[in-house]
BAROVO-496611 format. One record per residue (C-alpha): residue number from 1; residue in three letters; x, y negated, z. Coordinates in nm, 4 decimals. Example, Ala and Ser with C-alpha at 12.3 -4.5 7.8 and 13.67 -1.06 7.14 Angstrom:
num->1 | residuo->ALA | east->1.2300 | north->0.4500 | up->0.7800
num->2 | residuo->SER | east->1.3670 | north->0.1060 | up->0.7140
//
This chain:
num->1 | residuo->UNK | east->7.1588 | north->-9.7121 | up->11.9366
num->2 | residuo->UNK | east->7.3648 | north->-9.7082 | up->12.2765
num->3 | residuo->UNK | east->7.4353 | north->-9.3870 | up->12.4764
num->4 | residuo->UNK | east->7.2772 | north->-9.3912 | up->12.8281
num->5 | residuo->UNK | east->7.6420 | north->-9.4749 | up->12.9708
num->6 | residuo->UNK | east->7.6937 | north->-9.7242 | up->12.7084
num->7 | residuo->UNK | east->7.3489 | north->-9.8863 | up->12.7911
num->8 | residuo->UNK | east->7.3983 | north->-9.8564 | up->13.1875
num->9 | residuo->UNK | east->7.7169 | north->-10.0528 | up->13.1206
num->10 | residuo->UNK | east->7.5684 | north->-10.3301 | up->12.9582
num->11 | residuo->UNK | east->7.2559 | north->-10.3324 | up->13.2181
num->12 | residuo->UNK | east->7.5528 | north->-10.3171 | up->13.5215
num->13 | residuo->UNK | east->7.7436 | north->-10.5855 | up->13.3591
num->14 | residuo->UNK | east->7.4206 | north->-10.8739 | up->13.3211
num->15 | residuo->UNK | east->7.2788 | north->-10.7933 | up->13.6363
num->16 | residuo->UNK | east->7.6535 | north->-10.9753 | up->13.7425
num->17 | residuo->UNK | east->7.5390 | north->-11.2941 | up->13.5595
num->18 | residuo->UNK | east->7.2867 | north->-11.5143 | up->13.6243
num->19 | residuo->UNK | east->6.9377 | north->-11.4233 | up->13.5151
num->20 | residuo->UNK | east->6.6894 | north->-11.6638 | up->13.4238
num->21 | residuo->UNK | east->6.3178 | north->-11.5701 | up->13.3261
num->22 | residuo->UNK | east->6.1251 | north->-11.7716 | up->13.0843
num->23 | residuo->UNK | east->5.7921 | north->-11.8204 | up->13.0283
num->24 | residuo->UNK | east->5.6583 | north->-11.6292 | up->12.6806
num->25 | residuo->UNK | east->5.5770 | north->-12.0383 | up->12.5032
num->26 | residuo->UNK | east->5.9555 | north->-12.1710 | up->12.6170
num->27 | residuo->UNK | east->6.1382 | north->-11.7860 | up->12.5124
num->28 | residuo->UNK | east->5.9465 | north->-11.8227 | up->12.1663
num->29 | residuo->UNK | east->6.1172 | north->-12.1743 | up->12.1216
num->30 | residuo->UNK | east->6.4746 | north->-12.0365 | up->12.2122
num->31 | residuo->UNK | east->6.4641 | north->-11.6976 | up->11.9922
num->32 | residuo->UNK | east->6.4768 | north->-11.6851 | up->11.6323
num->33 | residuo->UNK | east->6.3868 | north->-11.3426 | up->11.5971
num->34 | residuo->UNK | east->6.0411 | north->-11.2262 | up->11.5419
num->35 | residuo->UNK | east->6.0724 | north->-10.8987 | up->11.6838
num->36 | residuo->UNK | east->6.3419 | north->-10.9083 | up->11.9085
num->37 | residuo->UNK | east->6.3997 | north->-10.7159 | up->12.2393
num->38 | residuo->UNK | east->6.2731 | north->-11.0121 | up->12.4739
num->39 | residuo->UNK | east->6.6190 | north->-11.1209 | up->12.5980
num->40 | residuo->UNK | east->6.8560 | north->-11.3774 | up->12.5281
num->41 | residuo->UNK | east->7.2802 | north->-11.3723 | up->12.6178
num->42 | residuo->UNK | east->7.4512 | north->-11.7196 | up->12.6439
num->43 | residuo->UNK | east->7.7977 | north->-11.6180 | up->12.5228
num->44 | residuo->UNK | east->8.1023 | north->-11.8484 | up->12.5286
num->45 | residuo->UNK | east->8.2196 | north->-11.9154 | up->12.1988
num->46 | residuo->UNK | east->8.5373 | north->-11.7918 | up->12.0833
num->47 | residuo->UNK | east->8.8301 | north->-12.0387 | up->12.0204
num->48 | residuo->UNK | east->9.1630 | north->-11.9503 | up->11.8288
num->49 | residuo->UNK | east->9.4301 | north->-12.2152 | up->11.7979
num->50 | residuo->UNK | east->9.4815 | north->-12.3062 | up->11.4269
num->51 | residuo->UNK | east->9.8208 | north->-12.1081 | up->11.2843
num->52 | residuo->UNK | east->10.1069 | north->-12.3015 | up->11.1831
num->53 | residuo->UNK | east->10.1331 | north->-12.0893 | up->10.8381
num->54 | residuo->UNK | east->9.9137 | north->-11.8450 | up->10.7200
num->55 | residuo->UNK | east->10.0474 | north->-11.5432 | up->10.5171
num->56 | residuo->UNK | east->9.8067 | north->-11.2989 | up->10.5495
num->57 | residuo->UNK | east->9.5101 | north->-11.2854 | up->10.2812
num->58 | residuo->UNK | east->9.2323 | north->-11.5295 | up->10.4146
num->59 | residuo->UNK | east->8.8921 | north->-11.6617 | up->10.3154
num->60 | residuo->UNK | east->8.8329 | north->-12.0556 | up->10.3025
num->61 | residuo->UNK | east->8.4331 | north->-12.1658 | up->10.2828
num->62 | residuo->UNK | east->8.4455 | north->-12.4737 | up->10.0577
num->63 | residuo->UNK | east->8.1002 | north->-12.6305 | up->10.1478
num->64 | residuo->UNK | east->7.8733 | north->-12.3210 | up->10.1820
num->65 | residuo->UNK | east->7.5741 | north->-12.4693 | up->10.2993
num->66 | residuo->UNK | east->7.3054 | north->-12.1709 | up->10.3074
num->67 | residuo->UNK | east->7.3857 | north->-12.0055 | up->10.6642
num->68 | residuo->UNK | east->7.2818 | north->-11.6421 | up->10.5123
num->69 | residuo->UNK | east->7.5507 | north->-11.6874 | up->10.2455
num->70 | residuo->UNK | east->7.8170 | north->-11.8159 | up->10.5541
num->71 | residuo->UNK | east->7.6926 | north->-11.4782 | up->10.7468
num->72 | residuo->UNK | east->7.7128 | north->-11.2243 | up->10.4273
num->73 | residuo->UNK | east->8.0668 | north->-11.3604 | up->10.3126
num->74 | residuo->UNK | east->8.1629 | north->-11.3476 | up->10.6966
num->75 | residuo->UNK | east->8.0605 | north->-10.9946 | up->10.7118
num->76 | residuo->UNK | east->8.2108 | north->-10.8990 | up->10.3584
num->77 | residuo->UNK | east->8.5529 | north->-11.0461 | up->10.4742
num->78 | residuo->UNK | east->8.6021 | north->-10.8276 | up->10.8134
num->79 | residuo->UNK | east->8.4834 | north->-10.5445 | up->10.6575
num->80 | residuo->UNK | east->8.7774 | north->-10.5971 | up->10.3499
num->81 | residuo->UNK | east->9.0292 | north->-10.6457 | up->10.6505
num->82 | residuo->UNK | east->9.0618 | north->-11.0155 | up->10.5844
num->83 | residuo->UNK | east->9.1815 | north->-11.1644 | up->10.9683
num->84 | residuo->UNK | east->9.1005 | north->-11.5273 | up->10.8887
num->85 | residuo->UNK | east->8.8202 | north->-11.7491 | up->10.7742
num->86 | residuo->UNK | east->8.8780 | north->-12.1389 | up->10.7297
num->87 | residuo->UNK | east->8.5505 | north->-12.3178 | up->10.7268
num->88 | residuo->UNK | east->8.5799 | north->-12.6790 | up->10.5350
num->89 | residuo->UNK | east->8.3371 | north->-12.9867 | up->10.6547
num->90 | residuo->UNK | east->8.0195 | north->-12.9399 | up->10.5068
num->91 | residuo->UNK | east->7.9738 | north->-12.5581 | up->10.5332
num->92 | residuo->UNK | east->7.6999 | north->-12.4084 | up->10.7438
num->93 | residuo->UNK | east->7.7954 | north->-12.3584 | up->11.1533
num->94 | residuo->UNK | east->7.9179 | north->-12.0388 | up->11.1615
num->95 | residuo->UNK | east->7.7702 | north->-11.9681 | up->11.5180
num->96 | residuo->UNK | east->7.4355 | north->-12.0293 | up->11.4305
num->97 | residuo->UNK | east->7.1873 | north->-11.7841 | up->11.4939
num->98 | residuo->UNK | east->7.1133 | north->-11.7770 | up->11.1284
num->99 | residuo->UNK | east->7.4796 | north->-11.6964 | up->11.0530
num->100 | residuo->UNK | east->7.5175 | north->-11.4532 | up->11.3521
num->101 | residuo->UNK | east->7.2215 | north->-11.2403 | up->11.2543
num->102 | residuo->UNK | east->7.3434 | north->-11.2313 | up->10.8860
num->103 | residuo->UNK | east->7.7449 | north->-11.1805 | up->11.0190
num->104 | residuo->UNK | east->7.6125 | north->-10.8833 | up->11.2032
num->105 | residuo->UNK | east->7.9382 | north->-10.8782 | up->11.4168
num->106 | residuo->UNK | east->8.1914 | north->-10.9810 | up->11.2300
num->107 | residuo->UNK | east->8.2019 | north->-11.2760 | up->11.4235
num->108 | residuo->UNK | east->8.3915 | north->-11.0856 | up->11.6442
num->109 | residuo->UNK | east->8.6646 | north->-10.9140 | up->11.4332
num->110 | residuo->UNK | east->8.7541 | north->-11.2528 | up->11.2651
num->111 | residuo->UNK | east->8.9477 | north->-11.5613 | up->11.3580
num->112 | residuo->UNK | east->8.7067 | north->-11.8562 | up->11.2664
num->113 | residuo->UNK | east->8.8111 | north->-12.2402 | up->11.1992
num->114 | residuo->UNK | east->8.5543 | north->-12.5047 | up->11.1161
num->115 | residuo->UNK | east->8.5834 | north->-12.8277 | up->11.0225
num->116 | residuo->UNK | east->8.9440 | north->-12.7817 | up->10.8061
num->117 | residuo->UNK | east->9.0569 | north->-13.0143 | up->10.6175
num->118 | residuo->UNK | east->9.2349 | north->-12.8840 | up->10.2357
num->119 | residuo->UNK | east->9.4988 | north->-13.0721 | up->10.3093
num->120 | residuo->UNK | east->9.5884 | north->-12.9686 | up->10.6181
num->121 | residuo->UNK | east->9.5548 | north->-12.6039 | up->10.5413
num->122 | residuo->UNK | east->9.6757 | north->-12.6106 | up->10.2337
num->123 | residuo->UNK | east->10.0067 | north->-12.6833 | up->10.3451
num->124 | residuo->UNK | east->9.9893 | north->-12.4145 | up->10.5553
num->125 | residuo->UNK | east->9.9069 | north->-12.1407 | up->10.3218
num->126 | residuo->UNK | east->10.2223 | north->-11.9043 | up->10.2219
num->127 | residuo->UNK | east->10.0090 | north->-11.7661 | up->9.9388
num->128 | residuo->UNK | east->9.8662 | north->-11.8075 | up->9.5805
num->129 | residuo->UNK | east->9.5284 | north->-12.0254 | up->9.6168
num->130 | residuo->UNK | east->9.2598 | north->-11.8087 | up->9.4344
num->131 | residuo->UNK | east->8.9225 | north->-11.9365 | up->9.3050
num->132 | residuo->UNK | east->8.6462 | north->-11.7852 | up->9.0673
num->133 | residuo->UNK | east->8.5641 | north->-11.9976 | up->8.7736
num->134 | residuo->UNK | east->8.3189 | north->-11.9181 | up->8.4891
num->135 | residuo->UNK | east->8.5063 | north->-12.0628 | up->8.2627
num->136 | residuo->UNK | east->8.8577 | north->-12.0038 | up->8.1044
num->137 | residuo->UNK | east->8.9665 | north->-11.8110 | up->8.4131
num->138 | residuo->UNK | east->9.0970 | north->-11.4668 | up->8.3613
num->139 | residuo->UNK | east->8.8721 | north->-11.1765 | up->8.4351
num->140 | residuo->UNK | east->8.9141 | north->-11.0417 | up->8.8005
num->141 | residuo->UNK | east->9.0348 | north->-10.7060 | up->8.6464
num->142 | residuo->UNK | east->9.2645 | north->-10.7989 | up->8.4525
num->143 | residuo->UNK | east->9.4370 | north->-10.9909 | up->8.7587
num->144 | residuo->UNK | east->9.7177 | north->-10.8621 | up->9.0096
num->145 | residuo->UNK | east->9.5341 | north->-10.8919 | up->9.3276
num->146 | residuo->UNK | east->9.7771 | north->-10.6948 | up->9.5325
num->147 | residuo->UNK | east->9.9253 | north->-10.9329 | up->9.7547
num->148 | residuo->UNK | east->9.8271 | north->-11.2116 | up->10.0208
num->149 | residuo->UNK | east->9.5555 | north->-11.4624 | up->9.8401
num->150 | residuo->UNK | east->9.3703 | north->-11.7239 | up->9.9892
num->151 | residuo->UNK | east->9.0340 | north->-11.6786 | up->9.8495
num->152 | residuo->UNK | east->8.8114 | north->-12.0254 | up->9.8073
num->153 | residuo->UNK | east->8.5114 | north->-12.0003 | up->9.7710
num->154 | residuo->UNK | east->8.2887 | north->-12.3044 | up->9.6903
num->155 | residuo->UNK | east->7.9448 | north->-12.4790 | up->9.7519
num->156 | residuo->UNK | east->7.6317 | north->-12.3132 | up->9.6224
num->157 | residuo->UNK | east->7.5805 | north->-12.5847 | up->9.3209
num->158 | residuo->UNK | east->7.8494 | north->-12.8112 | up->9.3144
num->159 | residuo->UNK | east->8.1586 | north->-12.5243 | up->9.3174
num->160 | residuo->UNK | east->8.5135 | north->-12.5720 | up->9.4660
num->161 | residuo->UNK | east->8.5851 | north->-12.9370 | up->9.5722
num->162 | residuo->UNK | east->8.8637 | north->-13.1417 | up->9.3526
num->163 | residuo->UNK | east->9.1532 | north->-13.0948 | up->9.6051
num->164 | residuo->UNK | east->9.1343 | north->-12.7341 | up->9.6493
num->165 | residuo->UNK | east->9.0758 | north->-12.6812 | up->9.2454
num->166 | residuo->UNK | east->9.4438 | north->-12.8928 | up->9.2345
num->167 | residuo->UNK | east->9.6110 | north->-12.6812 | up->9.4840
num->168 | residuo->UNK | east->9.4727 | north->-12.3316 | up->9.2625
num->169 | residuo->UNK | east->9.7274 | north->-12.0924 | up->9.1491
num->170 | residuo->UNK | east->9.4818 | north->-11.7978 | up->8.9925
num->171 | residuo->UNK | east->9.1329 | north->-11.8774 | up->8.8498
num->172 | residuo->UNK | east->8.9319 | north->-11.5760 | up->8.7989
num->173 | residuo->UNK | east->8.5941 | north->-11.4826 | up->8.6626
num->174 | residuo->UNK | east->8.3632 | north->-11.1898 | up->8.7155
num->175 | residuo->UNK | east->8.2701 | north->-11.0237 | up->8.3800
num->176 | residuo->UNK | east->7.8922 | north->-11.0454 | up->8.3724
num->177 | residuo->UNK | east->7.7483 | north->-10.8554 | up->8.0582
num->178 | residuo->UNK | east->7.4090 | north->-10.8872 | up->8.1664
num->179 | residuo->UNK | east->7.4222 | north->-11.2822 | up->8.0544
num->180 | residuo->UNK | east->7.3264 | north->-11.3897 | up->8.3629
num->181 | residuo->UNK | east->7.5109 | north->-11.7046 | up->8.4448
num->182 | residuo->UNK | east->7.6409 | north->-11.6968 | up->8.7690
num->183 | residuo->UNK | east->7.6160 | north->-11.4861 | up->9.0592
num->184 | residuo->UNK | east->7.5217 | north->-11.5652 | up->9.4254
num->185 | residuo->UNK | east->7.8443 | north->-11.7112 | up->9.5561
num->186 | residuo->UNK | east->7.8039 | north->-11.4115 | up->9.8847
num->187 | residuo->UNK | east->7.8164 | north->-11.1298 | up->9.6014
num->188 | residuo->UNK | east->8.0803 | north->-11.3153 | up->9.4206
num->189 | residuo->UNK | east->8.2536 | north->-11.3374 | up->9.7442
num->190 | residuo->UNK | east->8.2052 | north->-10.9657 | up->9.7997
num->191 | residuo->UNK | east->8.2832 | north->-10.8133 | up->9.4468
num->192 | residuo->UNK | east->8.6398 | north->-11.0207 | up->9.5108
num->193 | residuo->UNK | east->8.7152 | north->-10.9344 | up->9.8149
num->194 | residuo->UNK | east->8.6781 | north->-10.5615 | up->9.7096
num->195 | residuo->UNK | east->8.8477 | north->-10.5940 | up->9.4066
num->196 | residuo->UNK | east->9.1554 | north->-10.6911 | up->9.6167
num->197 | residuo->UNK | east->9.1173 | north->-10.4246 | up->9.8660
num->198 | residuo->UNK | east->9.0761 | north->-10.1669 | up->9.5721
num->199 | residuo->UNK | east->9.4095 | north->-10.3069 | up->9.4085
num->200 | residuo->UNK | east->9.5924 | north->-10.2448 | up->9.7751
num->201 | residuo->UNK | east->9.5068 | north->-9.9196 | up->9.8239
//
């Protein structure tokens, strides 16, 4: 909830834009919220010029096509700390309303690329490529996540694409004793992230 001040501000400051009222039919179109508070905000998008190398740990989206998963990693990552997330062709708009709604403001504590291609940003990255594999890869645990990684993390059914899994330096799993046999690739994203922040501390 916003403080009076805090909600006078925001009243104050679209009152200096231009305010257009829509007929109930044409608002229903626009919104994608069911019970929203009967307004809508055009906001510019935010654009970041792509780094020339990347150090700091980072999150690459490898094909993520569900737009809830794109928002939940999103939100995961800026709450870890991560600064950057690289979005590969293929993955879900990350300014969607979809995504937005499911970021729940991380949008806005994040540096977002879309539409980059491995090779480009892999020779960028000054840091051990890490992706989670269910097979043969060492548990997460049992791994030294303490420094810079660049986390990939790949398409709901088809994984990590062929040139990222040849530019990997660390495959890890997730231990699952329950026998299930894989894991929602937003909690996988999640328990990883974590991991790493827990090994930092």
């Amino acid at each position: 909830m916003f403080t009076h001040e805090e909600a006078r501000d925001i009243v104050a400051r679209i009152e200096e834009k231009r305010v257009i009222m829509l007929p109930d039919a044409l608002f229903g179109q626009l919104s994608s919220v069911v019970h929203g508070v009967g307004m809508l905000l055009l906001v510019e998008k935010i654009d970041t010029a792509m780094p020339e190398r990347v150090n700091d740990s980072c999150v690459i989206l490898d094909g993520i096509q569900d737009a809830g998963n794109v928002g939940s990693i999103l939100r995961s990552a800026a709450a870890a700390g991560i600064k950057r997330v690289f979005c590969a062709p293929g993955t879900a708009y990350a300014w969607s309303s979809k995504v937005l709604r499911s970021g729940m403001g991380a949008h806005f504590l994040l540096d977002i690329f879309e539409n980059v291609a491995a090779d480009g940003l892999i020779a960028r990255l000054d840091m051990p490529v890490t992706i989670t594999d269910s097979h043969g890869a060492t548990a997460i645990y049992d791994c030294n996540l303490s420094g810079a990684l660049a986390w990939v993390f790949g398409n709901e059914s088809a994984g990590v694409s062929q040139l990222w899994r040849g530019a990997v330096t660390h495959r890890v799993t997730i231990p699952q004793p329950g026998g299930i046999e894989s894991l929602n690739v937003a909690a996988a994203a999640a328990i990883c992230l974590f991991e790493q922040c827990r090994q930092q501390r």
